[in-house]
Structure formats: C-alpha cells, structure tokens
Steps between C-alpha positions, in 0.01 A plus 500: 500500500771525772508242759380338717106534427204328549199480238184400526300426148341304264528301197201300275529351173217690358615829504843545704686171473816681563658748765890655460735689706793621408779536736851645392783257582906522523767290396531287814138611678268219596116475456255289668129502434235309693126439385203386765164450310185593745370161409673185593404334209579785243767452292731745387818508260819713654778607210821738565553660170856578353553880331584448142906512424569769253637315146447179644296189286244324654661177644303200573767401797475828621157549729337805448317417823503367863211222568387481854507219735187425715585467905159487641209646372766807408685522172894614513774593287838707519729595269874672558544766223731498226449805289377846632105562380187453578386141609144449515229255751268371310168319672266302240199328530536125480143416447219607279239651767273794520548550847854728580737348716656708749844451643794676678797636363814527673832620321796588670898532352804445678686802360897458448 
C-alpha cells in the first residue's frame, strides 16, 4: 500500500484471525500504524513485521517483529527501517469469538 491510508475491516478467530498489509519501506523511512476496534471492549493484537534479510540465520536477539503498545482503547507501534523491502501490519484476533471485530486501520510513513 502507499501511505497514508485508512482501512476499515474485520478480523474473527473462526475464520479470518488475521489481516496483512504490506507496505514497501527504505533505508531510513519511518512507519507508524494505528488500530481502533469498533468495540471498546474488543481486543486486538498490532505487530510491524520485518522483511526477511537475504543469507541471514534466524537470531533469537534479533526481532522479526514490532509488538504494539496500547494508548487508549487504540493499539500503536512504529518502526524506523533498516533494510529496503516489504514490511508488513499485521492485525490478529486476541480472543476466541464468533462474532468479527471491526476496527480502524491507519498507516502512514515518514519517507526519508
């Protein structure tokens, strides 16, 4: 996706516990990613997801992703980029329910 945007979807555990978007990121470039659920107490999980590095061996110091920090009712997370590829969003369900939970997506990069 380029950025900014703003998504509306939804997630269950049932069927679609997990959404992506993949946004292509610089050396240098900054991403930030906010998730609203429609229902205050819905619970979501926010991740920023790191490309692969070409030749490189899994590291368990090295994060492969971002975890979000809750302000509010909203979930958060940035990340500055290190390598050029494609970094993805990722929204998860947190709970087991049949009902989907709705939220708001809102992704935007600070470009070098």
């Amino acid at each position: 996706i380029t950025t900014p945007k703003h998504f509306h979807a939804s997630v269950d555990w049932w069927d679609d516990e997990d959404d992506y978007y993949a946004v292509f990121m610089h050396v240098g470039d900054v991403l930030y990613a906010r998730v609203t659920p429609d229902r205050t107490r819905a619970t979501l999980h926010l991740a920023l997801v790191l490309p692969p590095v070409a030749g490189a061996q899994p590291s368990r110091k090295e994060p492969t992703t971002v975890r979000s920090v809750a302000v509010g009712n909203q979930w958060r997370a940035s990340l500055t980029a290190t390598v050029r590829g494609t970094y993805y969003v990722h929204i998860s369900a947190a709970v087991r329910s049949r009902l989907p939970v709705g939220y708001t997506l809102a992704v935007s990069a600070k470009r070098r």
